[in-house]
C-alpha positions, 0 to 999 in steps of 0.5 A: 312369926317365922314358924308360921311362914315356913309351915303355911310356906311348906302347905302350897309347896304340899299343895302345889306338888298334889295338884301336879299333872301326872303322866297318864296310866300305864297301859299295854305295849302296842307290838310294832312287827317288822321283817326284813330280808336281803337276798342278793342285791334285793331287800323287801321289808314289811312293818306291821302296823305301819302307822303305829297309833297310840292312847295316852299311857300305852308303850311301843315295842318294836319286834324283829321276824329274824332272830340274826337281826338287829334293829335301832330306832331313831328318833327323827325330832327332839319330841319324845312321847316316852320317858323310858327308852329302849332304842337299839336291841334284838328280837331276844331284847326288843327295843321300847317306849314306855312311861309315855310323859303326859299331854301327848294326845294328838301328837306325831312322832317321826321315827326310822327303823334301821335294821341290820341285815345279813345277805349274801353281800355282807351286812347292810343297814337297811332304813325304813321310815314310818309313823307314830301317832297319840290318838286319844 
């Protein structure tokens, strides 16, 4: 009688694990471009797109115009939509979000861009705050 317990008991476990939700398929990167300058005392940027809005299963890559910069992205709540993280890097070694967990549609995502800038003042970290959005 045991054998039959464990074999029916490994079948719903097989069952169980094949029913499973699976995160969404792997889709293109979206590029969020940013551009940041610091002349003197006078910093402008340019995040492009701003509101960087996603489908389920797409990625994030965040891209520096200046090649001398840095850049971190911080995450501003404990939600993630991507279980592969990249978060500081280089425009050579851009920071990305990938393998998006599933369930994440209609969901936002607060995150800041801190960029590492270089003027005639010395280095500066500059923040900059836009948004994320899961659409469909």
């Amino acid at each position: 009688m045991r054998p039959r317990v464990l074999v029916a008991g490994g079948l719903l476990g097989f069952v169980a694990w094949a029913c499973a939700s699976e995160p969404p398929p792997r889709g293109p990167d979206r590029e969020v471009t940013i551009q940041v300058s610091c002349v003197d005392e006078q910093v402008s940027f340019t995040v492009s797109p701003w509101r960087l809005e996603l489908n389920e299963g797409e990625g994030a890559v965040w891209t520096l115009a200046d090649a001398t910069q840095t850049i971190e992205i911080q995450k501003k709540q404990r939600a993630w939509p991507f279980s592969d993280n990249k978060l500081a890097g280089s425009r050579a070694d851009p920071p990305h979000g990938r393998a998006m967990k599933g369930g994440q549609k209609g969901k936002s995502f607060r995150y800041a861009i801190a960029v590492t800038c270089e003027g005639s003042a010395g280095a500066r970290e500059i923040v900059i705050d836009p948004e994320m959005y899961v659409r469909r």
